[in-house]
C-alpha positions as CSV (number, residue, x, y, z in Angstrom):
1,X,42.4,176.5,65.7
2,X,45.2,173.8,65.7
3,X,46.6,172.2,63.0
4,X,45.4,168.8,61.7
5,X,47.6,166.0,63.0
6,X,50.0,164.9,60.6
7,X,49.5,161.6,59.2
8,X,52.5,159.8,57.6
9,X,52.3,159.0,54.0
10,X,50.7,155.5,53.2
11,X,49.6,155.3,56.6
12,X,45.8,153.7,56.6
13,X,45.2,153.0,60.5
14,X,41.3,154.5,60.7
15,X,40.2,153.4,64.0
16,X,41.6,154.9,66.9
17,X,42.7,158.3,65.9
18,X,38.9,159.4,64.5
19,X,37.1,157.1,67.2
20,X,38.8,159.5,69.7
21,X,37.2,162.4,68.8
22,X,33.5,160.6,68.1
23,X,32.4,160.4,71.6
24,X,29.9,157.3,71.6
25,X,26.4,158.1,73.0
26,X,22.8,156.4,73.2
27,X,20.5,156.5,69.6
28,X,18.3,158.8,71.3
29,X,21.5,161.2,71.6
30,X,21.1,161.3,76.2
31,X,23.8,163.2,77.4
32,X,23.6,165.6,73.8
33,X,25.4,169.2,75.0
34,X,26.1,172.1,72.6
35,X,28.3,172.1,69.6
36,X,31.5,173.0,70.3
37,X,33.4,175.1,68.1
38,X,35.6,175.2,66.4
39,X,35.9,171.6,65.8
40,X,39.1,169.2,66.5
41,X,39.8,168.1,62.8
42,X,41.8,165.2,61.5
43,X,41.7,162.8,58.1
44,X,40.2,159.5,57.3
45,X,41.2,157.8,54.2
46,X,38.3,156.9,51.8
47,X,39.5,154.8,49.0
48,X,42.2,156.5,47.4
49,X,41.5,159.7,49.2
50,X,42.7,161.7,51.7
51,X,39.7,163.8,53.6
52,X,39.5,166.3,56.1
53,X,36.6,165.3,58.9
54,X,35.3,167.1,61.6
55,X,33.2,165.9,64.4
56,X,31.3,168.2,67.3
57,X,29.0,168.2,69.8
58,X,27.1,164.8,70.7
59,X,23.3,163.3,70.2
60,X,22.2,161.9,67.1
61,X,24.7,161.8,64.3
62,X,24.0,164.5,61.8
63,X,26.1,164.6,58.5
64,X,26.6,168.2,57.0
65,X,27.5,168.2,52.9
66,X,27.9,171.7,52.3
67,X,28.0,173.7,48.6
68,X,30.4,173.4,45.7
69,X,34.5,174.9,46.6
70,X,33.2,175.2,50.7
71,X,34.7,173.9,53.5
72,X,34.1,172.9,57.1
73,X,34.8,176.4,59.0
74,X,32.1,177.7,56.5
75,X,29.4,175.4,59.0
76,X,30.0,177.8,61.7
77,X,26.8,179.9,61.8
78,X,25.1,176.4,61.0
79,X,26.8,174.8,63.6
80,X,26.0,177.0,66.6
81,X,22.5,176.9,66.0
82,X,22.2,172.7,65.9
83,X,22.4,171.9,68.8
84,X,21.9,168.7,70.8
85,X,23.7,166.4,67.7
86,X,26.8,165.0,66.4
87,X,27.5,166.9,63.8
88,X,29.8,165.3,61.6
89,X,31.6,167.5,58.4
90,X,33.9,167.2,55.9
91,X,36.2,168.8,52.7
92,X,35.6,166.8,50.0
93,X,38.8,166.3,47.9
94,X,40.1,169.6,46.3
95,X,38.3,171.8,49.4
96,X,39.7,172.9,52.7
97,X,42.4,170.7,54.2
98,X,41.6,167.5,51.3
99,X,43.8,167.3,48.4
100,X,42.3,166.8,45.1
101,X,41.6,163.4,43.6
102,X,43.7,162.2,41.0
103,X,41.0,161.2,39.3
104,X,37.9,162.8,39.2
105,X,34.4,161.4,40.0
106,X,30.5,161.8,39.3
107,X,28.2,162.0,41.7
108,X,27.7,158.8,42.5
109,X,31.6,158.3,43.3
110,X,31.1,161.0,45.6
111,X,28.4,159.1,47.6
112,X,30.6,156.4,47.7
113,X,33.8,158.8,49.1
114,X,31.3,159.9,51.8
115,X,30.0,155.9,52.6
116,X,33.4,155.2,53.3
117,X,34.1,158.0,55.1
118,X,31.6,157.0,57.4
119,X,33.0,153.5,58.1
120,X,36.0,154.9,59.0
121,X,34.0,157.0,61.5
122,X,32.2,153.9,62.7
123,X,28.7,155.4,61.6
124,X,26.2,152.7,60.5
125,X,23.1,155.1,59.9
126,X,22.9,158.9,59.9
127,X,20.7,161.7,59.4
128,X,22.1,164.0,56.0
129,X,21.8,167.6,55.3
130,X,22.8,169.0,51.9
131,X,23.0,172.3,51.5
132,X,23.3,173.4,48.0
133,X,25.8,170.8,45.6
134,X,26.1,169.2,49.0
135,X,22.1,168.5,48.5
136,X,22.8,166.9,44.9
137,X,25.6,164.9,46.5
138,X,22.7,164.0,49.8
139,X,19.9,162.6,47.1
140,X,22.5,160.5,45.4
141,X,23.7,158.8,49.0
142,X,20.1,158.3,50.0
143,X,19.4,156.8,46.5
144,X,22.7,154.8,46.4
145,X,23.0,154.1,49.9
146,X,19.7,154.2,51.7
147,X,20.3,152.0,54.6
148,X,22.8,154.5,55.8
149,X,20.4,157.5,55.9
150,X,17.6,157.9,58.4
151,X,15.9,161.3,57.6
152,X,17.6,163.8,54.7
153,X,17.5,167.6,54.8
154,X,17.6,169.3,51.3
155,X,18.4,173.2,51.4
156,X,18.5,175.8,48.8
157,X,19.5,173.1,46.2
158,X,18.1,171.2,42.8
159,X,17.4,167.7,41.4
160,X,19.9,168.7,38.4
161,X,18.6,168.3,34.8
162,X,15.0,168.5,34.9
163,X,15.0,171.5,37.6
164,X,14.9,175.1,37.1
165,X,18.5,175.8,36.0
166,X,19.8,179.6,37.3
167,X,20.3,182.5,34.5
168,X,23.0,181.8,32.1
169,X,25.0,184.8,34.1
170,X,24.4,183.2,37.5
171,X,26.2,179.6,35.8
172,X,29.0,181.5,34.2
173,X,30.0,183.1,37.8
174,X,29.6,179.8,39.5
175,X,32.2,178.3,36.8
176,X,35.0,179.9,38.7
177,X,36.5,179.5,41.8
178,X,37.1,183.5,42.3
179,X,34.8,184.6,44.9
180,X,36.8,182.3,47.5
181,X,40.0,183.9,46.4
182,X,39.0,187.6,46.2
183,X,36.9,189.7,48.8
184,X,36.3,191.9,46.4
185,X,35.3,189.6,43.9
186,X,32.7,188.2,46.5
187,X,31.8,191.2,47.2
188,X,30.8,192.5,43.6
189,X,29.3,188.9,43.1
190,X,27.4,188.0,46.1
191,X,23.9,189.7,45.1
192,X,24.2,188.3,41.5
193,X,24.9,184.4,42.7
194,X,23.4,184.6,46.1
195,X,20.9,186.7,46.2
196,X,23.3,188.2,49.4
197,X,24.4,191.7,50.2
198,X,28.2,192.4,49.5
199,X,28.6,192.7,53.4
200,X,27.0,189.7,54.9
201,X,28.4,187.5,52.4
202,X,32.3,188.8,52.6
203,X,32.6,190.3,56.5
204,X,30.8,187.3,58.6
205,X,32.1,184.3,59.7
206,X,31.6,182.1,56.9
207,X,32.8,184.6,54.3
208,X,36.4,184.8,56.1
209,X,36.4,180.9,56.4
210,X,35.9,180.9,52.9
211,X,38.4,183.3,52.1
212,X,41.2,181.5,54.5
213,X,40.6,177.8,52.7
214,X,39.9,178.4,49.4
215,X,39.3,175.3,47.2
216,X,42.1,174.0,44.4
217,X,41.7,175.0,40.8
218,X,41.7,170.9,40.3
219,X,39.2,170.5,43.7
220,X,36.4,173.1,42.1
221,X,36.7,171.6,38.3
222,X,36.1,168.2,39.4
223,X,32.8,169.2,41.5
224,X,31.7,170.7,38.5
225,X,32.6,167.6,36.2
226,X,31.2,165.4,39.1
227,X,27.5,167.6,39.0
228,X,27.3,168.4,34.9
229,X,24.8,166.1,33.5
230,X,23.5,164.8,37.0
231,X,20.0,164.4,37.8
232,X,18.1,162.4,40.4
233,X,14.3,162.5,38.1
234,X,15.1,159.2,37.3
235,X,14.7,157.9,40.7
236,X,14.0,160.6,43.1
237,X,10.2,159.2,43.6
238,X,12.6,156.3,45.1
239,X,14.0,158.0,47.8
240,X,11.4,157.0,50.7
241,X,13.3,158.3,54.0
242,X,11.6,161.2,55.6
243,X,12.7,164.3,53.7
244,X,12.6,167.9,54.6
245,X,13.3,170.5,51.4
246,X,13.8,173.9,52.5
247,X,14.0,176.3,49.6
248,X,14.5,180.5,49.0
249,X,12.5,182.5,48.2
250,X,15.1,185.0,47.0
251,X,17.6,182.2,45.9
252,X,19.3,182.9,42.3
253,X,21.2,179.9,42.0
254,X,19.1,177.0,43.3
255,X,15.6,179.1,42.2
256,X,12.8,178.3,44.0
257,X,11.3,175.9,41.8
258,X,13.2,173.5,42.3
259,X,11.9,173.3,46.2
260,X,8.8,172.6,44.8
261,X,9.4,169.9,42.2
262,X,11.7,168.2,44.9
263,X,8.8,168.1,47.7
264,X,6.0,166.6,45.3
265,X,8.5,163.8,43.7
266,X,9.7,162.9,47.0
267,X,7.4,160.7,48.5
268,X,7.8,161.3,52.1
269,X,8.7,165.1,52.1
270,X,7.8,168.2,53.9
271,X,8.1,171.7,52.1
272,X,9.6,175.1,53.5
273,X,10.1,178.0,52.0
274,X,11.9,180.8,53.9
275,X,12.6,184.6,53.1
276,X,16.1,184.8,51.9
277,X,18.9,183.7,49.6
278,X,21.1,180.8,49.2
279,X,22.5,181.0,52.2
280,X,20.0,181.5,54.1
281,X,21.6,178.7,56.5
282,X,24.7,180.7,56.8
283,X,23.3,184.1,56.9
284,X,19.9,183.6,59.1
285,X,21.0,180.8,60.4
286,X,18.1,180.7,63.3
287,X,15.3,180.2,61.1
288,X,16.5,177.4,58.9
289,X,18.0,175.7,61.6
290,X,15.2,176.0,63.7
291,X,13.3,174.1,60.6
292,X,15.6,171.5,60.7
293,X,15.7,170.5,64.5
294,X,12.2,170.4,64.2
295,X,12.1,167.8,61.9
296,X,14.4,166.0,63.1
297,X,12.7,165.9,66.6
298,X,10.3,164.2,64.9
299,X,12.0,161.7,63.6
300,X,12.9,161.0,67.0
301,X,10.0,161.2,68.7
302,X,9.0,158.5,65.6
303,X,11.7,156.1,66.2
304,X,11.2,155.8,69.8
305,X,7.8,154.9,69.6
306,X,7.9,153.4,66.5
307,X,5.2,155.0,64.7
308,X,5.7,157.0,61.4
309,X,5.8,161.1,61.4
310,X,2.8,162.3,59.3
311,X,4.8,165.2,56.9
312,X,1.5,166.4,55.5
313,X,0.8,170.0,57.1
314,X,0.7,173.6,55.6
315,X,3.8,173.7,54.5
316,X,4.4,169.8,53.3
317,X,3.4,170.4,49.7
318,X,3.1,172.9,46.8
């Protein structure tokens, strides 16, 4: 893959240079061909920040917001499997190719980093997956920020205090950073945190993208200051865009649970549970993915004819 275009320092043009690589097409995402990969990446400033945005394929825009230290070449299994969308990703500050903050954030300045990153995209409304912290970091943008997200996808992650937390061994190994420094380390690691086998989680593609950009010391710490303490109880039942929660069965780190309590306090929610581990979206990436274009077929097929999709079925509730 090429390297990101250099951007001189203090320099805050937006427009052009993103808008270049965000082909334009019709809401109902005509002319939508397969995602390309790997993606042309560049930076957007966001504030303060500096971050690292990708943008493939075309149709519908979908925004990605992937786990805690992970970065955008970690999408590809995901990637190759959505097809027919605009698939729009990014390093948050401290992952990949964005430096750390200066400062660091909550949650809520998160989904404010992202808001901003999506004016300087030119995206007024898009669909949101959240995968893991990335999911924490999707509730709080549909909570703060609800006119910018039509239909949310929450995988393999929690509503924070009030969920069912992971074993005190599973939080101790997700304290540090290692496993994206250390094959071995992942290796050893993998079936304790991920409920993965050493193999699929260190020699596949998303275990040598983590390995190549690993997050800062200073990126990792701040996600974990940003996401210590959070919860979205408070207002989840608040959150009234169409939501699909997919959840593992075999997940140690975002337990099962938590699927559940997410799909009956959303009010507008389908349930899924699939056989595998946390990342399940990485590792079997046809099943969940197949889940998710599903869904957001129907929010489609909704919008064009202006009727509401009905989420109550087998697998909407627990």
């Amino acid at each position: 893959m090429s390297s990101d275009p250099a951007r001189p320092a203090g320099h805050d043009e937006r427009g052009p240079e993103v808008l270049r690589i965000v082909p334009r097409v019709s809401r109902d995402g005509a002319g939508a061909a397969a995602t390309a990969w790997p993606p042309v990446c560049s930076t957007v400033r966001a504030g303060s920040a500096t971050v690292r945005v990708a943008v493939t394929g075309e149709g519908a825009p979908l925004l990605l917001l992937t786990g805690i230290g992970a970065n955008i070449e970690m999408w590809e299994p995901a990637a190759r499997h959505l097809t027919g969308r605009r698939l729009v990703m990014l390093d948050v500050p401290g992952t990949g190719g964005s430096p750390a903050l200066r400062v660091g954030l909550r949650m809520r300045g998160y989904a404010q980093l992202v808001t901003q990153v999506l004016d300087a995209l030119g995206l007024d409304r898009v669909d949101v997956l959240g995968y893991s912290w990335g999911g924490a970091l999707a509730q709080q943008l549909a909570h703060q920020a609800p006119d910018r997200v039509r239909a949310l996808v929450l995988a393999a992650t929690t509503p924070g205090l009030g969920g069912q937390p992971p074993s005190p061994w599973v939080l101790a190994l997700m304290s540090s950073p290692a496993r994206y420094y250390s094959r071995t380390y992942l290796r050893l690691t993998a079936p304790l945190l991920f409920g993965s086998s050493p193999r699929a989680a260190a020699d596949s593609s998303h275990g040598q993208a983590r390995l190549h950009r690993p997050p800062s010391l200073v990126g990792y710490t701040q996600q974990l200051y940003a996401i210590s303490g959070w919860s979205s109880r408070r207002w989840l039942h608040r959150i009234d865009c169409p939501t699909l929660v997919i959840g593992a069965r075999r997940d140690p780190l975002a337990r099962p649970r938590n699927a559940h309590i997410l799909a009956a306090t959303l009010p507008d929610a389908r349930l899924e549970m699939v056989d595998g581990g946390h990342l399940f979206l990485l590792e079997d990436p046809g099943q969940g993915c197949a889940l998710v274009e599903d869904f957001l077929r129907d929010q489609d097929a909704a919008e064009a004819s202006g009727a509401p999709v009905e989420q109550a079925g087998a697998g909407s509730r627990p």
